[in-house]
Every structure is written in C-alpha cells, then in structure tokens.
N, C-alpha and C positions, 0 to 999 in steps of 0.2 A: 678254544678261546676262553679264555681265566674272566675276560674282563667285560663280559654284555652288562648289562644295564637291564634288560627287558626280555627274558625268554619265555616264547609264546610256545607251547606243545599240544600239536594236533588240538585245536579249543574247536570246538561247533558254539556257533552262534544264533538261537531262535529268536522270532516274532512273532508272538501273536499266534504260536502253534506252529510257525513254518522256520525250516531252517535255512537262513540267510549265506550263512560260511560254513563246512564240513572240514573237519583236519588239515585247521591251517596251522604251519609250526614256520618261525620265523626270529629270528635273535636281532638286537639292534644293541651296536657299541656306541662308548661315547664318542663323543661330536658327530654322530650320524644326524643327516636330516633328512626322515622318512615325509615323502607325501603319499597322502591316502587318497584315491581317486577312484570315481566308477562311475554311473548315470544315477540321475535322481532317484532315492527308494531302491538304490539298491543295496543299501545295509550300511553304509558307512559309519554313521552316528552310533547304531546300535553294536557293531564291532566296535567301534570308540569304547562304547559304553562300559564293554567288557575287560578289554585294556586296562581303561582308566580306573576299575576295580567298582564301579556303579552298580553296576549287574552282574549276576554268575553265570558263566559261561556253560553252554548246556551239554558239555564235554569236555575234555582235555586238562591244561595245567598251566595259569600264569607264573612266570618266576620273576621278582622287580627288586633290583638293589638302587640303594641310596633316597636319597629324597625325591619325592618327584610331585609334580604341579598336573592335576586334571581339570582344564575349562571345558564343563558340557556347555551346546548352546545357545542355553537358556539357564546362565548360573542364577543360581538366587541364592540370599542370604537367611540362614536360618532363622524364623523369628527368635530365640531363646540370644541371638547376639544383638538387636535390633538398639538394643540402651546403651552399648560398648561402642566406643567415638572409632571412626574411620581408621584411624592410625593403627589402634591398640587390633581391630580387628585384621587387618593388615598385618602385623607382626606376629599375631597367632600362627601364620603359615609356618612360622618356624619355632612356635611356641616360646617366643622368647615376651609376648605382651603378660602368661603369668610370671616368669623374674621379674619381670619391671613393676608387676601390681606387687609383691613381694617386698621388694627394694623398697617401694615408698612407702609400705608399712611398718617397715624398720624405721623408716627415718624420724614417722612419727612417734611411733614408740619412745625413739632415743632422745627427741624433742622433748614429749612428757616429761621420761625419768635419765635426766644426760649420768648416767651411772659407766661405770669403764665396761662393763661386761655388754649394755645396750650398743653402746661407740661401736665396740670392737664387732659386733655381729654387722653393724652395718657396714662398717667401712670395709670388712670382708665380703659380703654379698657385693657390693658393689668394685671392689679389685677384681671378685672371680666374673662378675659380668663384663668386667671390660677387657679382661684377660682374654676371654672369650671370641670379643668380636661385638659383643652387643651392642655396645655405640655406634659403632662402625653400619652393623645391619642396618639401624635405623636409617642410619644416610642414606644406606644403598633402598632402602622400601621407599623413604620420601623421595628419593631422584627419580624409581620408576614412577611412582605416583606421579609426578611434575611430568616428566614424558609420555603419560595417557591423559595429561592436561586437567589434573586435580591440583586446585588452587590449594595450597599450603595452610590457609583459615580453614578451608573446608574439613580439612583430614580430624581436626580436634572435634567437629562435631559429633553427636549421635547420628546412628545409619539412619533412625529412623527419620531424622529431618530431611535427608539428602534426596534428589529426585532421582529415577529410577536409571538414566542415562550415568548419574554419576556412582550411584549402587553398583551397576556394573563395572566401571571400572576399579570401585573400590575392591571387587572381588576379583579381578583379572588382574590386577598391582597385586594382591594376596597371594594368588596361584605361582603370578613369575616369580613369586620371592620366594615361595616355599621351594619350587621346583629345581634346585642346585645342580640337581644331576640327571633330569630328566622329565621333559614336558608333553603334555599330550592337549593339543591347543585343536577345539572343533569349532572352526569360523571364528579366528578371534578376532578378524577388522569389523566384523559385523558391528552396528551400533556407534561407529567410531568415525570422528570428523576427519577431516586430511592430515592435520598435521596429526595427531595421534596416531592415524593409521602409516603415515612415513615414517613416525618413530618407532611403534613397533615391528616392524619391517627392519629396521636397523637391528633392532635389540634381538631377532630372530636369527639374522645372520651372524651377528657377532655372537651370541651364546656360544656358549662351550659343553654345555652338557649333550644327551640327546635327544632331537626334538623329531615329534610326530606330530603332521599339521594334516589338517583337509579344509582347504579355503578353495573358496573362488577367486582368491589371487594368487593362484603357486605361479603364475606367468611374471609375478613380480620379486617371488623369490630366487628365478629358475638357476644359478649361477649357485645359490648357496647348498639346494639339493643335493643329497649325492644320490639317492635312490627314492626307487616309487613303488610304492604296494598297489597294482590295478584291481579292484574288487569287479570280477567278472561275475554278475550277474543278469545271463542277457535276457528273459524274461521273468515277468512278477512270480511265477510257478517254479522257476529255474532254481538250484541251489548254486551260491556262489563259489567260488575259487580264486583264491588269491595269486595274483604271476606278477613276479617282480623283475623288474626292469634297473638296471644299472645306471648310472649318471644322472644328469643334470636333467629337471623337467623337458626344457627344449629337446633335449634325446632322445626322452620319453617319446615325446607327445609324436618323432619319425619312426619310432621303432613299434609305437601303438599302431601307425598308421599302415605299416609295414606287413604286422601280424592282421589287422582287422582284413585287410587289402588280398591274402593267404588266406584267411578263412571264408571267406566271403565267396570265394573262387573255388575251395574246397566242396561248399554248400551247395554250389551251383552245378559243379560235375555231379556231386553226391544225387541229387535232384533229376539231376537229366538221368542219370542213370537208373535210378527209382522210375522214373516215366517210362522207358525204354521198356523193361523188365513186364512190367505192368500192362505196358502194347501186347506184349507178347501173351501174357496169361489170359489177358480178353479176349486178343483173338483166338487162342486155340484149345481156353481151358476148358468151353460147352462140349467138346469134341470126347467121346467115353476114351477113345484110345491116348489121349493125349494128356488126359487127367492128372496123371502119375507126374509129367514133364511140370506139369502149369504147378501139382503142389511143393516142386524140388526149385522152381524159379519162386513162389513166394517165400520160401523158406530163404532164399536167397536176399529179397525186397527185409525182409526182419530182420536180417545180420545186419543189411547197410541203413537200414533205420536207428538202428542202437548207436550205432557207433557214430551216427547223425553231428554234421556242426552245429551249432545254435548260433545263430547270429543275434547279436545283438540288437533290439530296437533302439538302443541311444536313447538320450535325451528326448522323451518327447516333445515336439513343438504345442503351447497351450495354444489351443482355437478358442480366448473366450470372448464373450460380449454379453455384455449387461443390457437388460432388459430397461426400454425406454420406461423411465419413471414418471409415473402418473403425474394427472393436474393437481395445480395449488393454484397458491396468490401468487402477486406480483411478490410481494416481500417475504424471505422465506426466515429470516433470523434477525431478532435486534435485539440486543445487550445491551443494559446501564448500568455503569457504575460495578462491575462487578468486580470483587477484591477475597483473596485468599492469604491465609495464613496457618500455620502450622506451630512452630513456636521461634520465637525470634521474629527478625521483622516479616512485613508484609512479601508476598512472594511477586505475588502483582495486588494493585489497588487503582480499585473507580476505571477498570476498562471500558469503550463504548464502541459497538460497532454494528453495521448491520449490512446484510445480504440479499441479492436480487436474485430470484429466477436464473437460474440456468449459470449463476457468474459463480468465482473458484476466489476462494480467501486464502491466501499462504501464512501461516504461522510463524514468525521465523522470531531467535533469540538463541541465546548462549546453553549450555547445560546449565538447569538448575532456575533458567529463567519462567520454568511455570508454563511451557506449552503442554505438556500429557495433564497437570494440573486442569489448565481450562478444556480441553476436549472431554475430560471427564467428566466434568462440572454439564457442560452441550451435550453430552450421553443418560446425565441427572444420573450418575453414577456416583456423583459428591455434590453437597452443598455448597454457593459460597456462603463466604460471611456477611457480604451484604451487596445488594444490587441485586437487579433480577434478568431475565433474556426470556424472550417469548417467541415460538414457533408461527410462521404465518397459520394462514387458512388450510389445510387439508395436507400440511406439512409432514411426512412420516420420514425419521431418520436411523440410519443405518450408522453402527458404531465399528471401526476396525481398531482394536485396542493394540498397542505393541507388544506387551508381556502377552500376548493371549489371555489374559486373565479372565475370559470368558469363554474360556474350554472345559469340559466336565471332563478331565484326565478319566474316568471310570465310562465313559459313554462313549459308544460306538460314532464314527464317520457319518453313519446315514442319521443314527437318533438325534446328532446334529443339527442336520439337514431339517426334520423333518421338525423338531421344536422351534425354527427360525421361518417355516413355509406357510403362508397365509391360509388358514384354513378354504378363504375362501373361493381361493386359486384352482385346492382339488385335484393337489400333483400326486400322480404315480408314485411309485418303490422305484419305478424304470424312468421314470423324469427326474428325479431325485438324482438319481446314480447316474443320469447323463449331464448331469450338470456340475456333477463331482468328476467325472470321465474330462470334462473341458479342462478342468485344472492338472489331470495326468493321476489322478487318484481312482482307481479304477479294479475290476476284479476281486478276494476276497478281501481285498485293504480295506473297501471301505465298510466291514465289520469289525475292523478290528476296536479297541480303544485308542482315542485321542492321545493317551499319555504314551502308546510305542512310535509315537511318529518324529519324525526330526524336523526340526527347527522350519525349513522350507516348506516340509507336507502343514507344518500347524499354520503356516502363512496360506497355503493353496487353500486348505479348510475353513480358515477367517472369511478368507475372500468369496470364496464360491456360496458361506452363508451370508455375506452383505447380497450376493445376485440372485437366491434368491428370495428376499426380502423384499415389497415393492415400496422402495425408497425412492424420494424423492431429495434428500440430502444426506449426502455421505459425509462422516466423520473420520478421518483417514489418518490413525497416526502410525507414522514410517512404516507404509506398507509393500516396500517393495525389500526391506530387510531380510537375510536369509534367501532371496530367490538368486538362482543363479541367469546369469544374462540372459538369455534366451525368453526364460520363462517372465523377468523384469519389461522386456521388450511389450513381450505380450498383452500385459498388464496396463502398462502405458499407454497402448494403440485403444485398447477397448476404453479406458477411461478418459482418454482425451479426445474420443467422439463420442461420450456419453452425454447427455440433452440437461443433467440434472445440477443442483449446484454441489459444490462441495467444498470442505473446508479441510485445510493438509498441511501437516507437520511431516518434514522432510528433509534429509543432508544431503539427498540426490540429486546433484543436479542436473543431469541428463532427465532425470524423470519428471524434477519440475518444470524442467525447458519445453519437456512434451504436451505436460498439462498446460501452461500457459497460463497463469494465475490471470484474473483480473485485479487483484487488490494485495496488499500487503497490511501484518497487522504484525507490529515490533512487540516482544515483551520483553522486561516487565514496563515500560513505559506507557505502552498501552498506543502508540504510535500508529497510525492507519493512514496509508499511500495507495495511488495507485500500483500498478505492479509495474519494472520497466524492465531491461536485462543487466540493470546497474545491479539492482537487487541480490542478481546471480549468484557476487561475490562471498554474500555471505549465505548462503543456502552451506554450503561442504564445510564454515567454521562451526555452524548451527548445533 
C-alpha cells in the first residue's frame, strides 16, 4: 500500500523505566478511523504520545505523510505565543498567520511610499495568497472555532486575556485546522459543553483525512469507526500488546467480549492443571524413589507457567471516601464586593455571597465568564481587585485546580502525597500509598513523576491529595474531567455523602445532580439562588 498516512514499525513504548508497548507495527490509510482502547494506566496516552511525535519512542520507526493535527490531553499554549490574538494563533497550524503578518506589512510599506515597485509586491503577495487558498483557510479556521463555540470577538483577542476553557479550544480549533491529512485526538470532548461536544462528534465523522481517537465516547462515534487498536495490558508489571480488531466499535466491544470470554477459560484449565500437577509432586515428591518423577512433573508446572494467560484486572473499581472534615463555625465563607479584571472590562465585579456548614455552592456561567478566575481568587492563588472574602472559624480549604497546575511534573506520586499530609496526622509511606491504591494508582506508579501520567491519573492524584488534606471546605473545579464512568461514579458517591461544604464548578450534569447543590451563584452578574433542578439546564451550556 503506496498510500498510509502513518507507518508505525515494531516502536517499544517506555514509562518511567517500564515498558508499556514491545514491537508494535501497524499502518493506517486515509479515511481510517482508529479507536485506541485499553484499561486505565495502561499506556494509551503515552503511546499517543509517541505517535503524535511528543516523545521518542524507545525502539522502532515512526513514518507520517502529510499534515497532521496532535491534541495531547492537557494542550497548553506556549507562553512565547501568549501576545498573538486567537485567530493569528489558530492559523499558524497551517502556517499561513506569517503570510498574513507579511501581507500587512506590504501594505503599509505601499501606504508610506505608494511607488509602482511597492503596489506591485503587494498586490502579488496577496494574488499568490489567495491563489493559494488563504482566504478561504481563514473561513474554514473561523467556522471550526464557531463549532467549538468561540464567539467571533473573542478570536481577535490576545490568548492571554482568554480564560483557560476557551485557551483550549482555541488550541484544539488550531490542531483540526492544521491536521488535513491526519489527526491524533487524546480525549478531545473533555473540557467541552454539549453543543460543542455534538459538534465535534460531527466534524469526526465527516473528516476525510485519518483519524486516531481515545475517548470515553467512541460508543458515540461507533458507526464511524472502522477499526480498533486494544492496548492489552493486563497488569501494571505486564508489557503491553497491541490486537486489532476490525469494524465498527459495537463489533469491537462483541468480539472483545469474545476473546476475554476464551481467555479467561483458557487461564482457568491452565490453573486447574497447574494444581493437579502440583497434588501430585506433594504427595509423592518426600518419597527418595520417586524424586526423579516429582522433578520431571515440575519441569512440567514451568513449561505451563510461561506460556500462562494473563487476565486482565480491567478497570479497577475506585473504593474512595473522604475523611469526615473536622469542626468549624457555623459560617464557612463570606465574600464582598469582590471584582476581577485583566485587561479590557471587568470579568466579574462587586460579587457577594456566603456559605453554611456542610451546604454546596454551584458556580455556574458561560466560558470566559470568570468561574476558575474566582476559585482561584478562594484558593488565594490570585488577588482580586477589590473586595475581600473571609474564611469562618477553624475553616481549612482544599483546592482541586482543573489544569493541574499544582502538580510538580518533576515530583514523584507519593512526594505528593506526602507535601499535602498534615504533619500532624503522622501517616505512614504505607497509609500514603493506600490512599493512592483507593484512586487505582498503586505499585511502582506511584514513584514514578507526575509529568508521565495521563490526564485521568493527574485527576485520581489531585483528588486523593484534597483526601488527604483535613478539609473542611473543598474547592472543586471540574473534577470529574478526564475520569472515565466508572471511576466518575465513584467520585460522586464519596463526595455526596461527604459532611463538608463545598463550592464546584461543573458541565456535568449527572455529577451535579449527585452532589445536590444547595445554592447557585450566576457569573459574571454575581446572581445567587437557591439551587432547584431548573438550574440543570444550564450546568452542560456551562
């Protein structure tokens, strides 16, 4: 085949010293739509990684034609672009924002000195720009923008005014535009309200180039799949192996069910036969004359050892629960007047509100409307401009930030732990690590550094540092991001029988449903309601 897009030869994939993937080789043509799928922590992001050209691969040979679009998932935008307006950075995917800074330098040039040789250079750069396609790009960049629901004023801003919900998609608008011929998208609904996530779901299927996804929604794409990469790695010790499956997820997920169903049966004869074997060497291997028999029967026990099934442990189920948070006052939080800005107008101004013992504040408003603003501000992570908020009596809060941005990428899972644990608590190495184990982070992971983990483990690691911290008020923004159902579930059962109060910014509405706000707090108007299930509605525009 003359025509892949992406040939992968025999590549080994490491973490953290261990190897996730051993000689996987794999070609993908255009209009292929690969789904990556395996259980949590078992490599998928970090084979992304490799792929998408992030990281080098600790063997083998990536080969990649044409253009192509990599979303890790946690995109950030280089500071060194932070002053270049939404748009311009956006159009870099296809390097077409230096012709256009180009273009209007001519223009002024020709402005200054209107001479024939000025004219003529301009009005050439801009025939061969539109010869090109380059007007045309722009439409196609602003119509994706519009479709991840980037208002059209916004795009001319600088990045750095823009709040970080819409940072993202100004990089993920970036990625689909660059990406003509081939995309590698890791969780791209994450972060994203419903109608944006229905529209990239559209925009996924219709593509034409070839795309490789790993979401927790391929059951929404299943029709557009043609095939599936399964990342078999069935313990954290285990090296992984790629087995690919043919058609539509739906297929997959009979034909998964099929083989686990075959293995699993295999493990079990393997097993009983191992036991059998094993009967026999006890009982007659004390015996001098029979010695010789019991060493040619374990020599037997090692052959079917090696060639052992591994079953997979799946998705672990989290078992967590947060530690009942200590006394305070009646009143745990009251804000006046507090107002932020950046440059341009006010983002919110003169909010006021305040919180009871044990009751739940929903933060709710548009992108851009200054919710991660004011959690941070309640973290004393930022100043406002003016107004101030005071914590009750014996009030300690716990901050769950969305970007992570209070992970030490260079610091171990446990040094985590262990910088967030009350001295005066006097927990274990082994208490520590059991409370990392509740979030499914467990054996040598959690030496590894924060920065090899994927998007879900840096979410399980936030959280199991809020549990144990002994708060009495959590600051929660969108912390059920990145988790997959299961582990989402989990999350919600422990904190919506937690005793403490807590204040949350959220597009989930199943998870808000669970926690049950007592209150609502509109921004940027500064608006405060009881909470009802009218509310709901706008929780997933959020």
């Amino acid at each position: 085949h003359s025509e892949w897009v992406l040939q992968v030869q025999g590549i080994s994939v490491e973490v953290g010293g261990r190897l996730v993937v051993e000689n996987a080789s794999f070609s993908v043509m255009p209009r292929d739509k690969v789904g990556i799928v395996g259980r949590n922590g078992a490599g998928k992001t970090s084979l992304f990684k490799v792929l998408g050209g992030a990281v080098e691969p600790h063997g083998g040979k990536i080969l990649r034609k044409g253009a192509f679009g990599y979303l890790p998932q946690d995109p950030k935008i280089p500071g060194s672009r932070e002053q270049h307006s939404a748009i311009s950075h956006i159009l870099s995917g296809r390097n077409i924002d230096e012709e256009l800074t180009r273009i209007e330098k001519l223009r002024l040039t020709m402005e200054e000195s209107p001479s024939t040789q000025n004219i003529a250079k301009f009005s050439k750069a801009e025939d061969d720009f539109a010869s090109k396609g380059g007007y045309a790009a722009e439409s196609e960049a602003r119509s994706i923008a519009a479709g991840l629901g980037l208002k059209p004023d916004r795009l001319n801003l600088p990045i750095h005014v823009l709040s970080g919900g819409e940072r993202r998609r100004v990089e993920l608008t970036r990625i689909l535009f660059a990406g003509s011929d081939m995309l590698l998208l890791d969780e791209p609904t994450n972060h994203l309200d419903v109608d944006a996530k229905t529209w990239l779901l559209g925009f996924m299927r219709d593509y034409r180039g070839a795309l490789l996804v790993i979401s927790h929604d391929l059951d929404l794409l299943d029709e557009a799949i043609t095939r599936v990469l399964h990342l078999d790695r069935p313990q954290e010790d285990s090296v992984g192996e790629l087995i690919e499956y043919r058609g539509t997820y739906t297929q997959y997920k009979s034909s998964r069910a099929a083989d686990e169903a075959r293995l699993a049966k295999k493990a079990a004869t393997q097993q009983k036969e191992i036991d059998r074997l094993q009967g026999v060497v006890d009982r007659f291997g004390a015996k001098a004359t029979k010695a010789a028999m019991a060493h040619s029967i374990e020599k037997r026990i090692a052959r079917i050892e090696q060639t052992k099934v591994e079953v997979s442990e799946g998705d672990r189920v989290l078992k967590v629960r947060f530690p009942d948070p200590p006394h305070c006052g009646m009143t745990v939080i009251e804000a006046k007047g507090l107002s932020k800005k950046f440059s341009g107008p006010a983002i919110f101004d003169k909010v006021n509100f305040d919180l009871g013992k044990g009751e739940r504040l929903l933060v709710l408003g548009l992108n851009g409307a200054g919710k991660t603003t004011l959690l941070r501000m309640l973290a004393k992570e930022m100043m406002p401009d003016s107004g101030s908020f005071e914590f009750g009596y014996q009030v300690n809060a716990g901050y769950y930030a969305q970007e992570h941005d209070n992970l030490d990428p260079q610091a171990s899972l446990i040094d985590h732990m262990r910088r967030v644990a009350p001295v005066s608590l006097g927990l274990t190495e082994s208490q520590l690590r059991g409370m990392l184990g509740m979030f499914g982070l467990s054996g040598s992971k959690v030496f590894q550094e924060s920065a090899t983990l994927s998007g879900g483990e840096k979410t399980k690691l936030a959280l199991a540092m809020l549990m144990v911290g002994r708060n009495n008020l959590l600051l929660l923004d969108e912390p059920t991001n990145n988790l997959d159902p299961p582990s989402r579930q989990s999350v919600a059962d422990a904190l919506s029988n937690w005793k403490g109060a807590i204040i949350l910014v959220s597009h989930d509405t199943e998870f808000v449903e669970q926690l049950a706000p007592t209150k609502v707090l509109l921004l940027p108007d500064g608006q405060v309601d009881y909470f009802s299930n009218e509310w709901l509605d706008l929780v997933s525009l959020a």
